[in-house]
PDB file of N, CA, C and O in Angstrom:
ATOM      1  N   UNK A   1       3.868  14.150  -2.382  1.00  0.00           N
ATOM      2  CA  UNK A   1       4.892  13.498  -1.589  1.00  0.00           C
ATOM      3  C   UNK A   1       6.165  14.330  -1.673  1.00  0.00           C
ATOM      4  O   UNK A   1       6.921  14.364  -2.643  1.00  0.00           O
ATOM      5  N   UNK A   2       6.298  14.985  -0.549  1.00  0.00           N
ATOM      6  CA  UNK A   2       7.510  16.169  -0.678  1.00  0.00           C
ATOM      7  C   UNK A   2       8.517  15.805  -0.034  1.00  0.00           C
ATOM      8  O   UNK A   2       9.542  16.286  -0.517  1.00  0.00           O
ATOM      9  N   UNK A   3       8.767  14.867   1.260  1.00  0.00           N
ATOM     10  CA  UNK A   3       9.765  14.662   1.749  1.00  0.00           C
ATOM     11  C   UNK A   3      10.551  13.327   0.677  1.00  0.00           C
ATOM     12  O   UNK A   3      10.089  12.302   0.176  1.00  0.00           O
ATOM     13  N   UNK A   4      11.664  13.843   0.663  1.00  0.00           N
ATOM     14  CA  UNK A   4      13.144  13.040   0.329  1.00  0.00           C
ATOM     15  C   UNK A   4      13.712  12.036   1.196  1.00  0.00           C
ATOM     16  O   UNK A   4      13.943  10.876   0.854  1.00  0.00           O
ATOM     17  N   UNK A   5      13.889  12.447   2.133  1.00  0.00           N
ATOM     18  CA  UNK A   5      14.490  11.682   3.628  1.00  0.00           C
ATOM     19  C   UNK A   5      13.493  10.536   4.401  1.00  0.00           C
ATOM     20  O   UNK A   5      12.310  10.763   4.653  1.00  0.00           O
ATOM     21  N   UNK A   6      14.020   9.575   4.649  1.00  0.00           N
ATOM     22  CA  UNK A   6      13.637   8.890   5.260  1.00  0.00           C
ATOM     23  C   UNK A   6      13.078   9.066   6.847  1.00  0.00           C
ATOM     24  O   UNK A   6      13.748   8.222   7.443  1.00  0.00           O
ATOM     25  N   UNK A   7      12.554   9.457   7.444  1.00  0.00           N
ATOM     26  CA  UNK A   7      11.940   9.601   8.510  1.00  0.00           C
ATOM     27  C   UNK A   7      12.363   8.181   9.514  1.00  0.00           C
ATOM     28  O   UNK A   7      11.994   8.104  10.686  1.00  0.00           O
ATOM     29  N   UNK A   8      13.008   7.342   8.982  1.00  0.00           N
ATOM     30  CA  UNK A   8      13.377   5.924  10.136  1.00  0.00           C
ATOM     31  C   UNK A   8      15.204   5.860  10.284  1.00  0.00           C
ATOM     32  O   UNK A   8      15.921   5.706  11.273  1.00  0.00           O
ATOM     33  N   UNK A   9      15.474   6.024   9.053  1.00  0.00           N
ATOM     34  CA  UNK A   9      16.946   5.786   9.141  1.00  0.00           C
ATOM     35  C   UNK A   9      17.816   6.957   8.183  1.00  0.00           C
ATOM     36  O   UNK A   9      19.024   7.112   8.005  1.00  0.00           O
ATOM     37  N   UNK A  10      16.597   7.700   7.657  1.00  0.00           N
ATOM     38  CA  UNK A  10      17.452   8.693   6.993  1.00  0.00           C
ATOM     39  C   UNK A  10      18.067   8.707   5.546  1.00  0.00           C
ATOM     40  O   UNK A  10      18.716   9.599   4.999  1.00  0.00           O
ATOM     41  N   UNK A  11      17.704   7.536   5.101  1.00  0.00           N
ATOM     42  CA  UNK A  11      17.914   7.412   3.292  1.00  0.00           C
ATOM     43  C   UNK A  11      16.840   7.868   2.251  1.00  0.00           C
ATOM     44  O   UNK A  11      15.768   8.456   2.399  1.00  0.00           O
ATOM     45  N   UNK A  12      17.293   7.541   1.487  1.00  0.00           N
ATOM     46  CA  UNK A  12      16.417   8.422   0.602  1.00  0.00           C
ATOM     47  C   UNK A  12      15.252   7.867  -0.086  1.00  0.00           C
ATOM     48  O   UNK A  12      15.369   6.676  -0.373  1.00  0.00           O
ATOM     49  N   UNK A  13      14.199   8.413  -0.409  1.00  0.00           N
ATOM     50  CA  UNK A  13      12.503   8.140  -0.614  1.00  0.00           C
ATOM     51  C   UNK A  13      12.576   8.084  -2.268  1.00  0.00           C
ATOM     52  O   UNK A  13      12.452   9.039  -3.034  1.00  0.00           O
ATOM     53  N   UNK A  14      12.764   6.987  -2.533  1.00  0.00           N
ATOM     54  CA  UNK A  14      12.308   7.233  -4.382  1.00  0.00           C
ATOM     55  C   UNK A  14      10.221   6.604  -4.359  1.00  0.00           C
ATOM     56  O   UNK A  14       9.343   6.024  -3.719  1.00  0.00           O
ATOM     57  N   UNK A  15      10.519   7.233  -5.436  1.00  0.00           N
ATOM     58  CA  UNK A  15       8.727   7.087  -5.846  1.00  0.00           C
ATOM     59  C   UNK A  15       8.640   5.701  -6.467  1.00  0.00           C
ATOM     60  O   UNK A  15       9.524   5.326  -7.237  1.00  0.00           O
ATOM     61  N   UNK A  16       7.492   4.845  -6.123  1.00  0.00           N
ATOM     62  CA  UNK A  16       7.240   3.695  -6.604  1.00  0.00           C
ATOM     63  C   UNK A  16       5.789   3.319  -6.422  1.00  0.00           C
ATOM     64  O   UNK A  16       5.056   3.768  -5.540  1.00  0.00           O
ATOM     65  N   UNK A  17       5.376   2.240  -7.571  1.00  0.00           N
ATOM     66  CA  UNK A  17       4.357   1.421  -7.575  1.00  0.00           C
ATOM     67  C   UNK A  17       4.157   0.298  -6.964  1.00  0.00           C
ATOM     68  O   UNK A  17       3.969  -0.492  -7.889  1.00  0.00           O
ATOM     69  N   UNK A  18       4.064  -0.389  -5.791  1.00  0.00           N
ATOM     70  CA  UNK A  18       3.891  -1.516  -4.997  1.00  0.00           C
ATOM     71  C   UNK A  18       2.149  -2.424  -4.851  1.00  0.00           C
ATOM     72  O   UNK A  18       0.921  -2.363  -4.781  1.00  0.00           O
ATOM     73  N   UNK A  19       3.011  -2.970  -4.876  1.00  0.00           N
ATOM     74  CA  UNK A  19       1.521  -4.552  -4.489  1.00  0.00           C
ATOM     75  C   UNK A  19       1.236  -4.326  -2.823  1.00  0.00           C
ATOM     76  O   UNK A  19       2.200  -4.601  -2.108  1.00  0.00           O
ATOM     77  N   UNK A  20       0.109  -3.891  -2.199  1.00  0.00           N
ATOM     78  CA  UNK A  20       0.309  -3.763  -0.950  1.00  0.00           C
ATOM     79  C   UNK A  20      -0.890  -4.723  -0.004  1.00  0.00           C
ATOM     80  O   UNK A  20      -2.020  -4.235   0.015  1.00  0.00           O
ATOM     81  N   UNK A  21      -0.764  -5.531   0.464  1.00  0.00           N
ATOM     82  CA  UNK A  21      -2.177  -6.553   1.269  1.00  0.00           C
ATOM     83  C   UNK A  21      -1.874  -6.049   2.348  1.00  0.00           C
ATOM     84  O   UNK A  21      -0.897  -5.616   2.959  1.00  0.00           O
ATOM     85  N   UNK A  22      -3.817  -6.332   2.525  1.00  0.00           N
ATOM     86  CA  UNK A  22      -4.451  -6.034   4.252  1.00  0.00           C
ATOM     87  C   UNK A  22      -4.925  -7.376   4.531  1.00  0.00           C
ATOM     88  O   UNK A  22      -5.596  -7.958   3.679  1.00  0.00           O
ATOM     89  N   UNK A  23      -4.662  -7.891   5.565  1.00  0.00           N
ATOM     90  CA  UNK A  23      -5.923  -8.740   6.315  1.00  0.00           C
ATOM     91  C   UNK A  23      -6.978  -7.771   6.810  1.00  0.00           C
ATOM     92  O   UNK A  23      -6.670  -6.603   7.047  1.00  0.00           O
ATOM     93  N   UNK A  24      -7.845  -8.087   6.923  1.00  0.00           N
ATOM     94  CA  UNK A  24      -9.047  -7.577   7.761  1.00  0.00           C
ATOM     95  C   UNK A  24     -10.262  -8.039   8.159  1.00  0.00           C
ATOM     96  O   UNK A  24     -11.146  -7.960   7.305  1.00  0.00           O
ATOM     97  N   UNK A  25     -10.537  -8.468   9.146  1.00  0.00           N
ATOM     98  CA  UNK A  25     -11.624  -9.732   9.369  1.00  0.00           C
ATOM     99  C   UNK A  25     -11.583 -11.124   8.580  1.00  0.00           C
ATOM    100  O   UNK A  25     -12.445 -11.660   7.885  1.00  0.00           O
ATOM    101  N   UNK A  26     -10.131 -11.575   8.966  1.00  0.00           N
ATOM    102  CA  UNK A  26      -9.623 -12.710   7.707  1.00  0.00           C
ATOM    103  C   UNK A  26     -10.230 -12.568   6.592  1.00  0.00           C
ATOM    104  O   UNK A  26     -10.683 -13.598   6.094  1.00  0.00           O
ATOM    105  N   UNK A  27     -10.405 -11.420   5.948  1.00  0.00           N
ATOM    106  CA  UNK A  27     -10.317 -11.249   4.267  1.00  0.00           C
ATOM    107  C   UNK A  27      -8.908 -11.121   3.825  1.00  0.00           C
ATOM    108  O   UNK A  27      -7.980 -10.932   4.612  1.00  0.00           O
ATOM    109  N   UNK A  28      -8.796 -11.215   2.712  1.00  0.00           N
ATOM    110  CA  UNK A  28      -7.100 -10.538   2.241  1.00  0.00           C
ATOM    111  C   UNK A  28      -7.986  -9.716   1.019  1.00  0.00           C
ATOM    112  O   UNK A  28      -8.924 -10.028   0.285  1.00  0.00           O
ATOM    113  N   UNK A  29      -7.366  -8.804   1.170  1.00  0.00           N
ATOM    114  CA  UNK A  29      -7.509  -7.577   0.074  1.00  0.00           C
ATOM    115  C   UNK A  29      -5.996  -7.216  -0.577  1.00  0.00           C
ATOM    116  O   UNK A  29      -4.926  -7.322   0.024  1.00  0.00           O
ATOM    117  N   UNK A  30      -6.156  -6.840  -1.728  1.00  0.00           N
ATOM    118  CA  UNK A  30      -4.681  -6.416  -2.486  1.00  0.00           C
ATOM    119  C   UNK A  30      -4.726  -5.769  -3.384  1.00  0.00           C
ATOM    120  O   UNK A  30      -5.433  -6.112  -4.331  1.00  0.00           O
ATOM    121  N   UNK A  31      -4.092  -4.758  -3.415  1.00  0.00           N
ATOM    122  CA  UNK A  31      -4.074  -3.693  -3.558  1.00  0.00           C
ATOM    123  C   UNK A  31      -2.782  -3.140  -4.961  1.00  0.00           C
ATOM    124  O   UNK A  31      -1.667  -2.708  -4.667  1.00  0.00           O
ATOM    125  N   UNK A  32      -3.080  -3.233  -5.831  1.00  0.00           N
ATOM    126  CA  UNK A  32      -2.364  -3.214  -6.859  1.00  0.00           C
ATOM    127  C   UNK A  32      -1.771  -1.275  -7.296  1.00  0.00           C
ATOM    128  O   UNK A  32      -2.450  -0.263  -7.127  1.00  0.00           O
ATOM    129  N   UNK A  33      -0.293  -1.366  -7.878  1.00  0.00           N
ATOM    130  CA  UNK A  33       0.182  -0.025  -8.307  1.00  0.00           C
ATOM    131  C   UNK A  33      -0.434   0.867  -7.343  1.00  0.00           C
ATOM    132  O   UNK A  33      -1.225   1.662  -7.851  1.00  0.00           O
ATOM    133  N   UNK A  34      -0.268   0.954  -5.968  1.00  0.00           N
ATOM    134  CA  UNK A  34      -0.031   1.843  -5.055  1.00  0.00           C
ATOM    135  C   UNK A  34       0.619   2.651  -4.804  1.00  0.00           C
ATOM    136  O   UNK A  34       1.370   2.270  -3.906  1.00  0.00           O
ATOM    137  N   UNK A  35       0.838   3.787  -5.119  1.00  0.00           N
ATOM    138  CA  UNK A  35       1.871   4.817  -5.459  1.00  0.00           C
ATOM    139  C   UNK A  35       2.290   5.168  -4.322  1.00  0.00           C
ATOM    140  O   UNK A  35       1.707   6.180  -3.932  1.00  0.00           O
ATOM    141  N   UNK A  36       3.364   4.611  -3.319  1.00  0.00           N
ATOM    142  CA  UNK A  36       4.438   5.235  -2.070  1.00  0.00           C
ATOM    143  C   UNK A  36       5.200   5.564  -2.712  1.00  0.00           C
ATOM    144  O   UNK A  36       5.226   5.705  -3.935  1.00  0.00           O
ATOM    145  N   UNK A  37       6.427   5.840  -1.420  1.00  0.00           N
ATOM    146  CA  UNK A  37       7.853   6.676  -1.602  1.00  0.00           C
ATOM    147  C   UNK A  37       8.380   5.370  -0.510  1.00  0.00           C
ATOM    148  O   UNK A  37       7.955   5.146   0.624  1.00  0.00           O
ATOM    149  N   UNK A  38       9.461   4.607  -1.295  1.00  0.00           N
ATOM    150  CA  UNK A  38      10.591   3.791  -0.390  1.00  0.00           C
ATOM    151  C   UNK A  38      11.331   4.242  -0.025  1.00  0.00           C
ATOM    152  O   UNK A  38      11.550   5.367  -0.472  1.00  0.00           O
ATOM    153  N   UNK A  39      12.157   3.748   0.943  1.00  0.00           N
ATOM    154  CA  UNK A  39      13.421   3.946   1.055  1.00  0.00           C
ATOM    155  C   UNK A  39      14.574   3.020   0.547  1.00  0.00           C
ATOM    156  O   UNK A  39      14.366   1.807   0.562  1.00  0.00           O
ATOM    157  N   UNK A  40      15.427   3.359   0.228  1.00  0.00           N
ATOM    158  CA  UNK A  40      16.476   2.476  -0.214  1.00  0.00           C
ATOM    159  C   UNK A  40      17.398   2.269   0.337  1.00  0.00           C
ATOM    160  O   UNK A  40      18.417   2.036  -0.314  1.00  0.00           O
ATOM    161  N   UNK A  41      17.429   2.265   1.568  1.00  0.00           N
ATOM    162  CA  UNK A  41      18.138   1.898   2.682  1.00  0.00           C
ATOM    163  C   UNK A  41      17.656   0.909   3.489  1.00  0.00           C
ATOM    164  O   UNK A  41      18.311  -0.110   3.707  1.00  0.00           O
ATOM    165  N   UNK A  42      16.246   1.169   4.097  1.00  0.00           N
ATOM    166  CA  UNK A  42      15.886   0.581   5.245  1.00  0.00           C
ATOM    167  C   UNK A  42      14.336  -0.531   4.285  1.00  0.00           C
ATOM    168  O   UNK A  42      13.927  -1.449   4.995  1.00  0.00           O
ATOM    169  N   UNK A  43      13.868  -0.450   3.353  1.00  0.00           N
ATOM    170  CA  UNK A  43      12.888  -0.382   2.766  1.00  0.00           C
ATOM    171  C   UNK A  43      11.774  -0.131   3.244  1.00  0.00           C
ATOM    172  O   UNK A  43      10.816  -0.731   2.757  1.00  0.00           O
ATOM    173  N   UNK A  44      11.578   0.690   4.184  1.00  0.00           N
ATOM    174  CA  UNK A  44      10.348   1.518   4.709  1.00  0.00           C
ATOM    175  C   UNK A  44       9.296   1.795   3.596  1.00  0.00           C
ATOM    176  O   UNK A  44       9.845   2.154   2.555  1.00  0.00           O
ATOM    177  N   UNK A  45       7.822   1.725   3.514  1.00  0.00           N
ATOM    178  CA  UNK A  45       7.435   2.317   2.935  1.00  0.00           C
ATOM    179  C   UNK A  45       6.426   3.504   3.216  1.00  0.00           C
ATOM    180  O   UNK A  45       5.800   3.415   4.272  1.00  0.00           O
ATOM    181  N   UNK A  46       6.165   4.692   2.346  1.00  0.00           N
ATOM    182  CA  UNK A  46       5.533   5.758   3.493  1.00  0.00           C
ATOM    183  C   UNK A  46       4.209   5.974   2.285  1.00  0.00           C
ATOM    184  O   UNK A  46       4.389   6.312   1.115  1.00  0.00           O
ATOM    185  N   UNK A  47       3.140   5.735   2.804  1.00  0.00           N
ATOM    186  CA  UNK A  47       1.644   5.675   1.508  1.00  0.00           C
ATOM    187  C   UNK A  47       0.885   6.985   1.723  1.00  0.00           C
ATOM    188  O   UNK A  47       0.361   7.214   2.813  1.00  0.00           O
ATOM    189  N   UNK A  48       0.836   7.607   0.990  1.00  0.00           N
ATOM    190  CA  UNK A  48       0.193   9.067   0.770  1.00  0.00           C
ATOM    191  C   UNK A  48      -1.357   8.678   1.498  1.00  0.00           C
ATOM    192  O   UNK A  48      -1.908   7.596   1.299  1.00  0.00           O
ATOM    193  N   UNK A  49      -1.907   9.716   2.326  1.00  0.00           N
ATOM    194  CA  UNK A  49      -3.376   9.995   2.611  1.00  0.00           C
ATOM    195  C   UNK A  49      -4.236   9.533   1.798  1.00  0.00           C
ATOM    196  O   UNK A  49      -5.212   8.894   2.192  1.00  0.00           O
ATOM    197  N   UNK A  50      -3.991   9.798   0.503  1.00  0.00           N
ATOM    198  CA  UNK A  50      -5.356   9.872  -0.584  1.00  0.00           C
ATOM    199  C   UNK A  50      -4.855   8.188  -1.149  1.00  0.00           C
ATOM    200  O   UNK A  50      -5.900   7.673  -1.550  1.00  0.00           O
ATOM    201  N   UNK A  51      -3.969   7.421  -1.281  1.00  0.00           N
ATOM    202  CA  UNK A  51      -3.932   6.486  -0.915  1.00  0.00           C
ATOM    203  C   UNK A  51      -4.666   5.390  -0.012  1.00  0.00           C
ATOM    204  O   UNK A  51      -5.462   4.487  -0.272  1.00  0.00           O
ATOM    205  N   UNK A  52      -4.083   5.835   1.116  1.00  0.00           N
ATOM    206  CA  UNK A  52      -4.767   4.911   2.294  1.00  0.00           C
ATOM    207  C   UNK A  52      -6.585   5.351   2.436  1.00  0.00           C
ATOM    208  O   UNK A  52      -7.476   4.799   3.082  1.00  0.00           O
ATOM    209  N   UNK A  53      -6.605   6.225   1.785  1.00  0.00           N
ATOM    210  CA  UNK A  53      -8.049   6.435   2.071  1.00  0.00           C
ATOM    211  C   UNK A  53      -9.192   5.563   1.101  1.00  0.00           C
ATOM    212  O   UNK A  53     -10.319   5.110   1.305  1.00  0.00           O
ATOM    213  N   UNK A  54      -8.012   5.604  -0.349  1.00  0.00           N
ATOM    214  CA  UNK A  54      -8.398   4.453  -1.406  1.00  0.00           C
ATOM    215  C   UNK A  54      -8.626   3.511  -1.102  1.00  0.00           C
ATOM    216  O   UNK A  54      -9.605   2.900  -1.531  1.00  0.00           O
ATOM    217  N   UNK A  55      -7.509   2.879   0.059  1.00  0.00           N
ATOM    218  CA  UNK A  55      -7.946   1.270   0.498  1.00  0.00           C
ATOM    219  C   UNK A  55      -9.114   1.305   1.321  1.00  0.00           C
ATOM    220  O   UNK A  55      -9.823   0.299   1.317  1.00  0.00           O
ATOM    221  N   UNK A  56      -9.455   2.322   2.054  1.00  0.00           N
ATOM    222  CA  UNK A  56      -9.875   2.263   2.926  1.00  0.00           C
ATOM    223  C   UNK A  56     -11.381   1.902   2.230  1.00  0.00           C
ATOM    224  O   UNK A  56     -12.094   0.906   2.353  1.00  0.00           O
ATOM    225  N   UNK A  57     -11.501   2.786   1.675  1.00  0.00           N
ATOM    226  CA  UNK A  57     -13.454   2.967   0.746  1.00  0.00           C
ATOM    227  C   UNK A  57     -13.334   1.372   0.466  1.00  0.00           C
ATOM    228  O   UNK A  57     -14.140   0.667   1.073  1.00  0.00           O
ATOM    229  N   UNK A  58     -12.318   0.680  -0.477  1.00  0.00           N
ATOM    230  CA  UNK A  58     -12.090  -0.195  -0.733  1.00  0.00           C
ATOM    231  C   UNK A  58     -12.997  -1.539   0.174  1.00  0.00           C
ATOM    232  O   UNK A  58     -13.965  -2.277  -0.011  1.00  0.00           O
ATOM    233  N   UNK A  59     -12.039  -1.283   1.142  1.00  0.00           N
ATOM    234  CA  UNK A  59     -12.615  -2.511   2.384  1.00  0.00           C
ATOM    235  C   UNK A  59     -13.759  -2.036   2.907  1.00  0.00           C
ATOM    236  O   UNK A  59     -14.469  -2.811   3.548  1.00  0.00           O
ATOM    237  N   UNK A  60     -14.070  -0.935   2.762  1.00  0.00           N
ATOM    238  CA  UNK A  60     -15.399  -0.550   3.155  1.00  0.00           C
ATOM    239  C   UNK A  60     -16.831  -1.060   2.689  1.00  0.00           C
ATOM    240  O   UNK A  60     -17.868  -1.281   3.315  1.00  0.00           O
ATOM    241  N   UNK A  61     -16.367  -1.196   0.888  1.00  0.00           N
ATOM    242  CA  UNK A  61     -16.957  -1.954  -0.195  1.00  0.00           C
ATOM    243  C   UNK A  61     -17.289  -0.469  -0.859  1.00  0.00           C
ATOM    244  O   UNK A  61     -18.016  -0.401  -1.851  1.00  0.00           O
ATOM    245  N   UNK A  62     -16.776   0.585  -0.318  1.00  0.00           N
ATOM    246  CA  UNK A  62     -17.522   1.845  -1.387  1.00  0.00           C
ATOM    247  C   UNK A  62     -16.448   1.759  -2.643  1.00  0.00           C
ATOM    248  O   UNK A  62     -16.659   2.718  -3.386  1.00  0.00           O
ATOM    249  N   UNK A  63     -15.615   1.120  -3.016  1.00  0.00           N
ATOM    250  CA  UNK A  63     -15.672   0.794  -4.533  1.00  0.00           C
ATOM    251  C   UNK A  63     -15.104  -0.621  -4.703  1.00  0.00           C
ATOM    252  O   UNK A  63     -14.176  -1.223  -4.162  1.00  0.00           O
ATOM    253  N   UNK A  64     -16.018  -0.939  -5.672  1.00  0.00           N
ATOM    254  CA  UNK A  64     -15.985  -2.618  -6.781  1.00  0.00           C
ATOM    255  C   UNK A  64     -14.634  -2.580  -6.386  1.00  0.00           C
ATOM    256  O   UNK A  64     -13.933  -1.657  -5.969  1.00  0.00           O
ATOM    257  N   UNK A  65     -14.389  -3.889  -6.624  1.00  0.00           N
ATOM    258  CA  UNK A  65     -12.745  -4.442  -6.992  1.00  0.00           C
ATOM    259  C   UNK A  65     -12.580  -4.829  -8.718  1.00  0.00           C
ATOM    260  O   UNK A  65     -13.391  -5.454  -9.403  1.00  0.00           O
ATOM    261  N   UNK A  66     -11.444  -4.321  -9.086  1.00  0.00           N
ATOM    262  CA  UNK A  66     -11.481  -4.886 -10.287  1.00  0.00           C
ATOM    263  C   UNK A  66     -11.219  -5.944 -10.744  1.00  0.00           C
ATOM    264  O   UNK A  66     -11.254  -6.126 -11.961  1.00  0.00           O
ATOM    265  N   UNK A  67     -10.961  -6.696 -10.065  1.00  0.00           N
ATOM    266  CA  UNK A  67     -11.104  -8.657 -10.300  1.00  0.00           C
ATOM    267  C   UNK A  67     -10.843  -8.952  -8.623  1.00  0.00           C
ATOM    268  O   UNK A  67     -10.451  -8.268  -7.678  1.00  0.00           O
ATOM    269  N   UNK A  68     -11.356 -10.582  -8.840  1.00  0.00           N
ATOM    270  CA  UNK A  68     -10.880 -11.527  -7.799  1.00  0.00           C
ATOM    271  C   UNK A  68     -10.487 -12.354  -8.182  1.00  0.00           C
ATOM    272  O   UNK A  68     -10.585 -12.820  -9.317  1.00  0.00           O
ATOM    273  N   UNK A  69      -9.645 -12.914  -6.791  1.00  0.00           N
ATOM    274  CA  UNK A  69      -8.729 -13.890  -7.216  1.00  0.00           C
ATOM    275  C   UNK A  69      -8.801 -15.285  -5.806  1.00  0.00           C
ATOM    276  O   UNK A  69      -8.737 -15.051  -4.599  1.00  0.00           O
ATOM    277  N   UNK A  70      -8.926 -16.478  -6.365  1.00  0.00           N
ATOM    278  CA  UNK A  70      -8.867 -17.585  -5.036  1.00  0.00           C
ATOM    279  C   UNK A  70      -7.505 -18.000  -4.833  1.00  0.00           C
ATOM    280  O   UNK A  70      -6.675 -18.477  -5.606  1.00  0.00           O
ATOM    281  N   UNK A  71      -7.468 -17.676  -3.489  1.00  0.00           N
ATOM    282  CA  UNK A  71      -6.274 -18.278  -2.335  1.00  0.00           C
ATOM    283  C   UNK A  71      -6.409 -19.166  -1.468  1.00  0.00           C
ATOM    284  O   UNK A  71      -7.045 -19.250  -0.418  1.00  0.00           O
ATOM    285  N   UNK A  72      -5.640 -19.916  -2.110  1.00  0.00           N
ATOM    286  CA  UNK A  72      -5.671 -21.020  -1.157  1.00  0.00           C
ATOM    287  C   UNK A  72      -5.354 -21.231   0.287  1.00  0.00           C
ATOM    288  O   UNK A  72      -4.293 -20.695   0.607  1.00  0.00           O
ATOM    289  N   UNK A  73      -5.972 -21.859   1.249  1.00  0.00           N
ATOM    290  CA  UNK A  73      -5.480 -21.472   2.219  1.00  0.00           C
ATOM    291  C   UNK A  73      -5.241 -22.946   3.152  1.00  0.00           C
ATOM    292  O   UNK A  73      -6.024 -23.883   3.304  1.00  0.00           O
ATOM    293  N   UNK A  74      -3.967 -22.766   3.655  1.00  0.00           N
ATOM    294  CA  UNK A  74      -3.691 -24.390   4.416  1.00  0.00           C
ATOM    295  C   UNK A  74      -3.317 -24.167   5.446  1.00  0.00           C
ATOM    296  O   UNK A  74      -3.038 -25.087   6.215  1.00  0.00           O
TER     297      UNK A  74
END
């Protein structure tokens, strides 16, 4: 993750661990210590390739989850 700058408003990208959910075929998936770059301006967040590709196998089912959890839903 090489860019600094914000690509939306132009502030600056610090490195962080985030909680990140997908819907997808009304599943919820979640996605724990996801390593982006925020912004601290706009709170944009920008998720590395090898990232999104993680979720991706993920929902795919090509890897286990390491726990589940029930949500309630109303």
């Amino acid at each position: 993750m090489k860019d600094t700058l914000c690509a939306i408003c132009g502030g600056s990208l610090q490195n962080q661990k985030v909680t990140i959910d997908r819907l997808v075929d009304n599943r919820l998936y979640l996605f724990e210590n996801v390593q982006v770059q925020a912004c601290d301006s706009c709170q944009e967040i920008w998720i590395p390739g090898n990232e999104v590709e993680r979720m991706e196998q993920a929902i795919k089912g090509q890897i286990k989850p390491r726990k589940q959890i029930v949500v309630p839903v109303y």
